[in-house]
N, C-alpha and C positions, 0 to 999 in steps of 0.2 A: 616502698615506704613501709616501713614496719612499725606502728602504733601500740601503744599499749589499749587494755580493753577500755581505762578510763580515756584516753585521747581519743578513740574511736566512738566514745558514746558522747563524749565534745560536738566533735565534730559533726556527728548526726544532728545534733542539736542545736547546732550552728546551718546545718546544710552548707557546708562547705565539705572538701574531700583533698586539701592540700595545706603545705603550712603557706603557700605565695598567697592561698586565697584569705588566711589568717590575717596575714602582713595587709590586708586589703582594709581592713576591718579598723579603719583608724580611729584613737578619741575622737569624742565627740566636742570636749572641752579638758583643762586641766584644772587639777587644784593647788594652785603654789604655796605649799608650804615653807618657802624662805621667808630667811627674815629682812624688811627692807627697811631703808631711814628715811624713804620720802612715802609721802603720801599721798595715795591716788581716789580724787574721788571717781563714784560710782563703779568700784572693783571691787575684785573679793581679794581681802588682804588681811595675813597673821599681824597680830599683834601679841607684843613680849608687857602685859599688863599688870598692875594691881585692882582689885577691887575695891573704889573709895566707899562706893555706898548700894544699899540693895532696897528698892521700894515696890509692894506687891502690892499691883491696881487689880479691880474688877477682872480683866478678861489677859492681864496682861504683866508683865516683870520687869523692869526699868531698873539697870543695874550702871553704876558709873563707873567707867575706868579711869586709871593714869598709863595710857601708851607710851610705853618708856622711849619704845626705840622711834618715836614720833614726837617725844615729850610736850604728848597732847592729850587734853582731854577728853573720852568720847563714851556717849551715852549707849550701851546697849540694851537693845529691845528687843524679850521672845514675846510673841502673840500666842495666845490661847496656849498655854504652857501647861506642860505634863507636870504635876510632882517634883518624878525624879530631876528634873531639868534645875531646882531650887538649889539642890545638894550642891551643885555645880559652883555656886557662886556662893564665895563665903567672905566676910568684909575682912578684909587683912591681907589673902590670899594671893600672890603673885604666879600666874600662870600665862600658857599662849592658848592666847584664842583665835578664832578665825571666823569671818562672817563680811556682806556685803555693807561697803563703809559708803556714808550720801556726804558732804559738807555744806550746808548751805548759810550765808553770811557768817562765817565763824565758827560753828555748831556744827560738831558731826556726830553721827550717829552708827550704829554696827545694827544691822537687823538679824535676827535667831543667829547668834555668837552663839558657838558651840566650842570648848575645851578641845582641846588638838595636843598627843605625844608626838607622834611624829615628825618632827620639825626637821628643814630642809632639805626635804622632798619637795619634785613636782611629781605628782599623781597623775593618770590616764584616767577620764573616767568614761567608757564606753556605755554604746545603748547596742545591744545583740538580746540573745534569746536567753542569753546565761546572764546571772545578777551581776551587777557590776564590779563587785570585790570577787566573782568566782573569776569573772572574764580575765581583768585583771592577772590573779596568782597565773592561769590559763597560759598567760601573754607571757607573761614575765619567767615563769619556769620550762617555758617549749620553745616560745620563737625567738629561734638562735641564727647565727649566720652559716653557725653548720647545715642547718635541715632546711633553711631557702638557698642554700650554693648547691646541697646535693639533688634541688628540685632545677637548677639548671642558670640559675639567677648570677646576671656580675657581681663584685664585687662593691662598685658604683653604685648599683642602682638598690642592695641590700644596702650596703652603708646607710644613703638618705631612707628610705623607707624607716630602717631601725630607729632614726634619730625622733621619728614621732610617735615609736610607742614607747621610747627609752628617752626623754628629753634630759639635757644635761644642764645648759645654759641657761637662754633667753626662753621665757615662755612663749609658745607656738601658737601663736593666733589663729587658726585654721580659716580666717575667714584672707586673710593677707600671708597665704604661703609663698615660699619665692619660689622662682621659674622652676629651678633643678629640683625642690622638691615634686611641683606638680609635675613635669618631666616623667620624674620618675616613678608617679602612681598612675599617667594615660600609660607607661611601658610595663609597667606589672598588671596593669588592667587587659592591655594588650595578650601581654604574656599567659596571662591563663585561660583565656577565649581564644587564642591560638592553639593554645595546648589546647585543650578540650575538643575544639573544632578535628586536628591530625589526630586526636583518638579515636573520633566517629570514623575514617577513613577503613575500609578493607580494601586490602587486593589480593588480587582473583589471578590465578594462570591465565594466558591466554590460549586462546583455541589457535590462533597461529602466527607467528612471528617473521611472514615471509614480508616483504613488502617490496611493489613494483616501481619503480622510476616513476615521476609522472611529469620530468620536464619535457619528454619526447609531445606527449600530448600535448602541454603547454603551448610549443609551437606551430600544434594545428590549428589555436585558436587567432579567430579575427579583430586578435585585439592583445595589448600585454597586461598580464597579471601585475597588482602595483606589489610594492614591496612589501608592503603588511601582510596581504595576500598571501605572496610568497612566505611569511613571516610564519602565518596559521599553519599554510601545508608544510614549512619543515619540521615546526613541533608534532603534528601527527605523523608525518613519517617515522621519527624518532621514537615517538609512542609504538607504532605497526612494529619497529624492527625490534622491540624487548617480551620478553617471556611472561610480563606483567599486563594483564587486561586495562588497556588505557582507560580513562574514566576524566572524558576534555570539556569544557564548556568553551564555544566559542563565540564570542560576544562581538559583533558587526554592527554599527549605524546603519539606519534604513539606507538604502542602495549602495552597501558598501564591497556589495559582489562576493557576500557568503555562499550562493549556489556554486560561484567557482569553487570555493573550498571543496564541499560537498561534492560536487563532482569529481576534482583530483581525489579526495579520499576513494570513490569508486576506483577508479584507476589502478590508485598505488594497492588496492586488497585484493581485485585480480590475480591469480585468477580462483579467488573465493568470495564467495556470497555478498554485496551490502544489504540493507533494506532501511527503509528512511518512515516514519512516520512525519504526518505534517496535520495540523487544527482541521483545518477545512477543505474540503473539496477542490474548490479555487486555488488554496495552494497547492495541494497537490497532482493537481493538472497543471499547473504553472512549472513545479516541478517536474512533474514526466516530460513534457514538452521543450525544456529544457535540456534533459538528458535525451531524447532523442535524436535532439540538433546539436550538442556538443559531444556526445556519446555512442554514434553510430554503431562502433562497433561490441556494444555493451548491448546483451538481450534487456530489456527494461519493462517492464509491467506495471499497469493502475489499476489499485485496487483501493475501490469503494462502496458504500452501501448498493448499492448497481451490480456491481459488476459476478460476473458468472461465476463460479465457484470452477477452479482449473488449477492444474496441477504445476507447484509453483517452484518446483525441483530442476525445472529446467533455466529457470532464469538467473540471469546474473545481478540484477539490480531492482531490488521491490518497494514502489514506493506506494504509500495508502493513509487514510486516513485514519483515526481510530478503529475502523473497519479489520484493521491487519491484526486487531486483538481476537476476534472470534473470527478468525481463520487458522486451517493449521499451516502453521511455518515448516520449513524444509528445518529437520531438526538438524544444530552445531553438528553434529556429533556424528552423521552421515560419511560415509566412507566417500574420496571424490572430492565434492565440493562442500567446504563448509561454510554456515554462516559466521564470516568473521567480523561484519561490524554491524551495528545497531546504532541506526540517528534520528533526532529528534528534533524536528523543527520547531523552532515557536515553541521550546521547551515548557516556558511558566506557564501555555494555557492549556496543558496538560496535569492533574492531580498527580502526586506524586505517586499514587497508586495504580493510576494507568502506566506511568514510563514504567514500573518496577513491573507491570505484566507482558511488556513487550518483552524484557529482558528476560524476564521468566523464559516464556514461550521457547527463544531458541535457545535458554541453558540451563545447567542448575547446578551452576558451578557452587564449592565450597572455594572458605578463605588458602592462600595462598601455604600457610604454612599445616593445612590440613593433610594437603595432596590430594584434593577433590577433584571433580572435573571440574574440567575448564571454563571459562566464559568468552566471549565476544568482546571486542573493543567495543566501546562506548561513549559517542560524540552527540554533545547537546549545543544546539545554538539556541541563538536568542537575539532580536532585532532591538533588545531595549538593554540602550548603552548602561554601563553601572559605573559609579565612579573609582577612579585609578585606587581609591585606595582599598574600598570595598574586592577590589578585584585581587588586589592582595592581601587581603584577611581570604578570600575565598579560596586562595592557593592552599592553604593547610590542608584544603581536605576534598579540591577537586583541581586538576590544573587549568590554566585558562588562559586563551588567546585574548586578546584585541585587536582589533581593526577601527582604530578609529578615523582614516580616511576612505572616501567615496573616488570612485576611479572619474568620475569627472564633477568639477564643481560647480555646484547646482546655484542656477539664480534665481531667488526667491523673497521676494521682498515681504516683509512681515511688517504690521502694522495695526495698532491697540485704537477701536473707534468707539465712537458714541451714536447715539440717537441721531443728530445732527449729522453724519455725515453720510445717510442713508440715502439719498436720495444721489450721490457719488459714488455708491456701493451699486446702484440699480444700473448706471451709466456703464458703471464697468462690465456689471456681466454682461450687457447685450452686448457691450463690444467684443468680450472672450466668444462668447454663443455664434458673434457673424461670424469670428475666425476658424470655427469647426472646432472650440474648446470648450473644454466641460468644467461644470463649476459644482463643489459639492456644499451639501448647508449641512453644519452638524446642531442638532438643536439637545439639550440637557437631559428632556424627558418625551417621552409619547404622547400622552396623559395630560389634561390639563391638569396645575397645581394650586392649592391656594397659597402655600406658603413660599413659592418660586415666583417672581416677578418677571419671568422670560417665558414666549410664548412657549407653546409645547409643540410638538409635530404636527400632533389635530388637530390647533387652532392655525397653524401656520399656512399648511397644506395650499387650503383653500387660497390663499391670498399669491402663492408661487402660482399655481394652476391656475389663477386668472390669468396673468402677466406674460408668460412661457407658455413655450410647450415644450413637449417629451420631457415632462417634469417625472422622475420618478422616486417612490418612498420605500423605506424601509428602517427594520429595527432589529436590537436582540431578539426578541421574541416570536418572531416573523420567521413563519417554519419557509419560506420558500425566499427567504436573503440573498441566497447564493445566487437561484438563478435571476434575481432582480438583478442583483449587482451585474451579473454575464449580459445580460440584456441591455442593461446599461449604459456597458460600456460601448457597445459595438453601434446604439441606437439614440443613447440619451444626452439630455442638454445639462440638466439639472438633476442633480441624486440629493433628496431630504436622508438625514437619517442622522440616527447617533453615533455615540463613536463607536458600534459595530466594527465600522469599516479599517476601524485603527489601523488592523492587520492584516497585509499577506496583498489582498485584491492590487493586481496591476491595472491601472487607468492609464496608456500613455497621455491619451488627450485632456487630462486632467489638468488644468492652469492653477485654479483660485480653490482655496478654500475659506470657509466663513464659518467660525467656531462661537456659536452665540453663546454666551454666560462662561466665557474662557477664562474669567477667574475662579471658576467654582472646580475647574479641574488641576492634576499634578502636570508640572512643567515636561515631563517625560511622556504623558499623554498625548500633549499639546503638540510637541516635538513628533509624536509619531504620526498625528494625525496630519502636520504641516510636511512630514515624508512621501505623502500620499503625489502630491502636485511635485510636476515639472521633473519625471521619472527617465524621462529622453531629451533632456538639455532646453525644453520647453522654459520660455520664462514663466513664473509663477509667482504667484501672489498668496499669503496667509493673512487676513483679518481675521483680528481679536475684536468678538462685540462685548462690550460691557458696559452697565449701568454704574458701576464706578466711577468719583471722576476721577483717581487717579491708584495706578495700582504700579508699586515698585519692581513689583515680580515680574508684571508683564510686559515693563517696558527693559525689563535687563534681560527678559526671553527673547524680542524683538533684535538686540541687539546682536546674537549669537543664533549660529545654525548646528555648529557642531552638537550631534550629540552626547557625546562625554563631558562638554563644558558644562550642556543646560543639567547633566547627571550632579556635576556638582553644586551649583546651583539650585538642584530640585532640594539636596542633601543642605545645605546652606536654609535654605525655608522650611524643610519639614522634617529635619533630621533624619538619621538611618532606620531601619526597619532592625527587622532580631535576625539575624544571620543564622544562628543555631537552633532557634526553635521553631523560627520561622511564621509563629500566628504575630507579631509586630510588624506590619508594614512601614509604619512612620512613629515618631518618638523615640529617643536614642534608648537604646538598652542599655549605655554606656553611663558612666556616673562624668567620670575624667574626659575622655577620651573625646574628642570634636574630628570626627570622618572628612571632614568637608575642610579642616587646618592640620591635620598630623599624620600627614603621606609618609612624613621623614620619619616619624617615632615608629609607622608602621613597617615601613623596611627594616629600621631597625633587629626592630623583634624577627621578624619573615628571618630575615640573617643569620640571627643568634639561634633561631631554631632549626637553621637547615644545619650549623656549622654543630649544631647539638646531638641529631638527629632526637629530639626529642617528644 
């Protein structure tokens, strides 16, 4: 795009960096200057007038017209009037004026009528950074259909857009646009948050493009991979087989048999390097312990704040906690075996400046068209489903699997209570507790609150530990979490805590959980903390406590388990987060565009930009 020095210093001063983002930049209102025979009250409307009479008050100018093309008479009024404003109205004088007309029984009136050449025009009048008559020339002398076609735009969706900085007809209500024009400002909104997002993207050589089978293995397992499953591992092997450093997120609902992926990814890099980071401790014993019962013939290592400092050249599979940052890795680049892939567990509870130091560590690759060295494939999951469409704006600029089914369907009965139904809630768990089930309490805060009306941990405590036993607590803040939770699980009745537990800990014996002040949380929270129970086909229970008496959110969470519905859903109640910048978790970024209704506007665009490459 080749700008001249004045459209580039525009543009700065817009902050914008394209003309689609121009085109975005709609009136805010217009000024019609035609001339019309009917008359509307309380609009702003020309009139083709005489001046019968001029009378100067105190603070104020009262001048009469004869509105020809209304052949009516109407009183105009400027308030606190400049001077020159007097010159304007001279008694004889047939001109067009223009101003906001009231009619009330009979009597109408023009308030600060001001002399207008212009006549039959409709005018734009924009609110930006540049004054509204520069915006304007700005608009009118650059944004053409040449310079948004050669930015990659239909002709469709130019056509409508132009019709509202160039209006020809009917004047444009902005408050009542029709379907196609809004259409087509969510797809140009689309359009350059797509673009922008695939310009952030680099890719990277890869360090190697061999990749092994991994239906062989497949068949050693004690159980079959569903077809999603199968879905994720053939997009990464596709990734493994190209010259290009993958860069995947793979998005799974809680028990939706991501470690299988994980695992086959090991397999298919064979015979070079993986290594997996994962949040916590827990999971990643979870994880090793997995690969060494589906992975036998895979050397596998755990490493964590613990574990001995050993030399890790020999292993084929390394997984660890954050720990695996301040150790040295078997460097890519090793003659033999290389490290070819890099994974991330429970990606989001990683800073984005920890995942960018793992990758450091085994590369330092440059961008693809440098001819640097190479990097590592690079596979992110993540246990918190995103909605369908979110996941395709997210394609621009990382690709991305879904799993949104669980290899067996879990029965979990969910259910929003009150105060009253507590002493029902008491019934239940001694009956889970006879059966050898565990029941976990998630309570808001630690701390008692004065502005929270739910107890806190430390006032509740006490009152479980009369009632129970092997009651046991924990929190975020709780340096020794982990090994409660492992004690827990192998020993305990009851676990207090917050939603710590969200992530990762397997509980089989987990039945119930009881999420007290479950309106104060996101639906996706809610949903991970209700993944916790009924991990082995156990039946299981989710109570919602609230002081509410009735909450619409909770009882249409109650209704649904999948987690990609309640994703949109969550999107539905708290709008999108900021995709590209990433500090907006909730509030849409979007002016047009509704995440949660415009799946279809969003393929659209995804389409037009793959068939663009642009």
């Amino acid at each position: 795009m080749n700008l001249t020095k004045e459209q580039e210093e525009k543009f700065k001063k817009l902050g914008i960096n394209s003309w689609c983002e121009l085109a975005l930049m709609i009136p805010y209102t217009y000024e019609d200057l035609r001339l019309h025979n009917k008359l509307k009250t309380h609009t702003l409307q020309l009139i083709d007038a005489t001046v019968e009479s001029v009378y100067r008050a105190p603070n104020s100018i009262q001048i009469t017209f004869y509105a020809h093309n209304f052949a009516h008479a109407i009183t105009g009024v400027l308030f606190r009037p400049k001077p020159y404003m007097l010159h304007q109205f001279k008694v004889g004088d047939r001109d067009y004026y223009y101003g906001m007309i009231e009619c009330k029984t009979g009597v109408c009136s023009m308030s600060m009528p001001k002399k207008v050449t212009a006549v039959g025009a409709i005018t734009p009048k924009y609110k930006s950074a540049l004054r509204s008559d520069v915006m304007l020339r700005f608009i009118q002398n650059n944004l053409t259909k040449e310079n948004l076609k050669a930015e990659g735009l239909s002709d469709a969706i130019i056509d409508e857009v132009l019709k509202l900085h160039f209006p020809k007809e009917t004047l444009t209500n902005l408050k009542d646009l029709n379907i196609n024009t809004i259409n087509a400002l969510k797809y140009l909104e689309l359009f350059i948050y797509m673009k922008q997002l695939s310009a952030k993207r680099r890719y990277f050589k890869s360090l190697t493009s061999t990749c092994r089978d991994y239906k062989e293995w497949a068949l050693t397992l004690p159980f079959q991979l569903t077809g999603e499953q199968i879905g994720a591992i053939e997009d990464i092997k596709s990734d493994f087989g190209k010259n290009i450093a993958a860069k995947r997120m793979i998005v799974g609902d809680v028990g939706s048999g991501k470690t299988m992926v994980i695992l086959a990814s090991v397999v298919m890099m064979q015979p070079n390097r993986s290594i997996l980071m994962a949040p916590t401790t827990i999971l990643a014993n979870q994880l090793f312990e997995e690969a060494r019962k589906f992975l036998p013939h895979v050397k596998s290592v755990l490493i964590t704040n613990k574990s001995k400092k050993i030399d890790l050249n020999e292993y084929d599979f390394i997984i660890g906690t954050h720990a695996l940052l301040y150790r040295e890795l078997p460097p890519s680049t090793k003659e033999g075996k290389k490290t070819g892939l890099v994974m991330v567990d429970e990606q989001h509870r990683f800073g984005t400046a920890q995942r960018n130091m793992l990758e450091k560590l085994v590369s330092s690759g440059e961008t693809l068209n440098q001819g640097g060295q190479a990097k590592p494939h690079y596979l992110q999951f993540s246990a918190t489903p995103i909605p369908r469409t979110q996941a395709m704006i997210e394609t621009a600029h990382i690709d991305v699997s879904l799993i949104t089914s669980t290899p067996f369907k879990k029965d979990i009965t969910s259910k929003v209570i009150h105060k009253s139904d507590f002493k029902e809630l008491l019934e239940h768990i001694g009956h889970e507790i006879a059966k050898k089930n565990q029941v976990l309490l998630v309570y808001p805060l630690v701390e008692q609150s004065e502005v929270l009306e739910y107890q806190s941990i430390d006032e509740a405590r006490g009152y479980w530990e009369s009632k129970f036993e092997n009651v046991y607590v924990t929190h975020g803040k709780d340096k020794d979490k982990e090994e409660i939770l492992t004690e827990f699980s192998k020993k305990g009745d009851i676990l207090i805590a917050t939603t710590v537990v969200e992530v990762g800990i397997s509980l089989p014996r987990l039945s119930t959980v009881v999420i007290v002040g479950a309106e104060r949380l996101g639906l996706s929270t809610l949903h991970q903390l209700r993944g916790r129970v009924s991990r082995t086909g156990l039946k299981g229970y989710c109570y919602l406590y609230t002081n509410k008496n009735e909450s619409v959110r909770l009882d249409k969470f109650t209704q649904t388990t999948s987690g990609f519905d309640i994703a949109n859903l969550d999107l539905k109640f708290r709008k999108s987060g900021d995709l590209l910048k990433g500090h907006n978790q909730s509030g849409s970024q979007f002016k047009w565009v509704d995440l949660a209704d415009d799946e279809e506007i969003v393929r659209e665009v995804k389409e037009s930009l793959l068939l663009n490459k642009v």
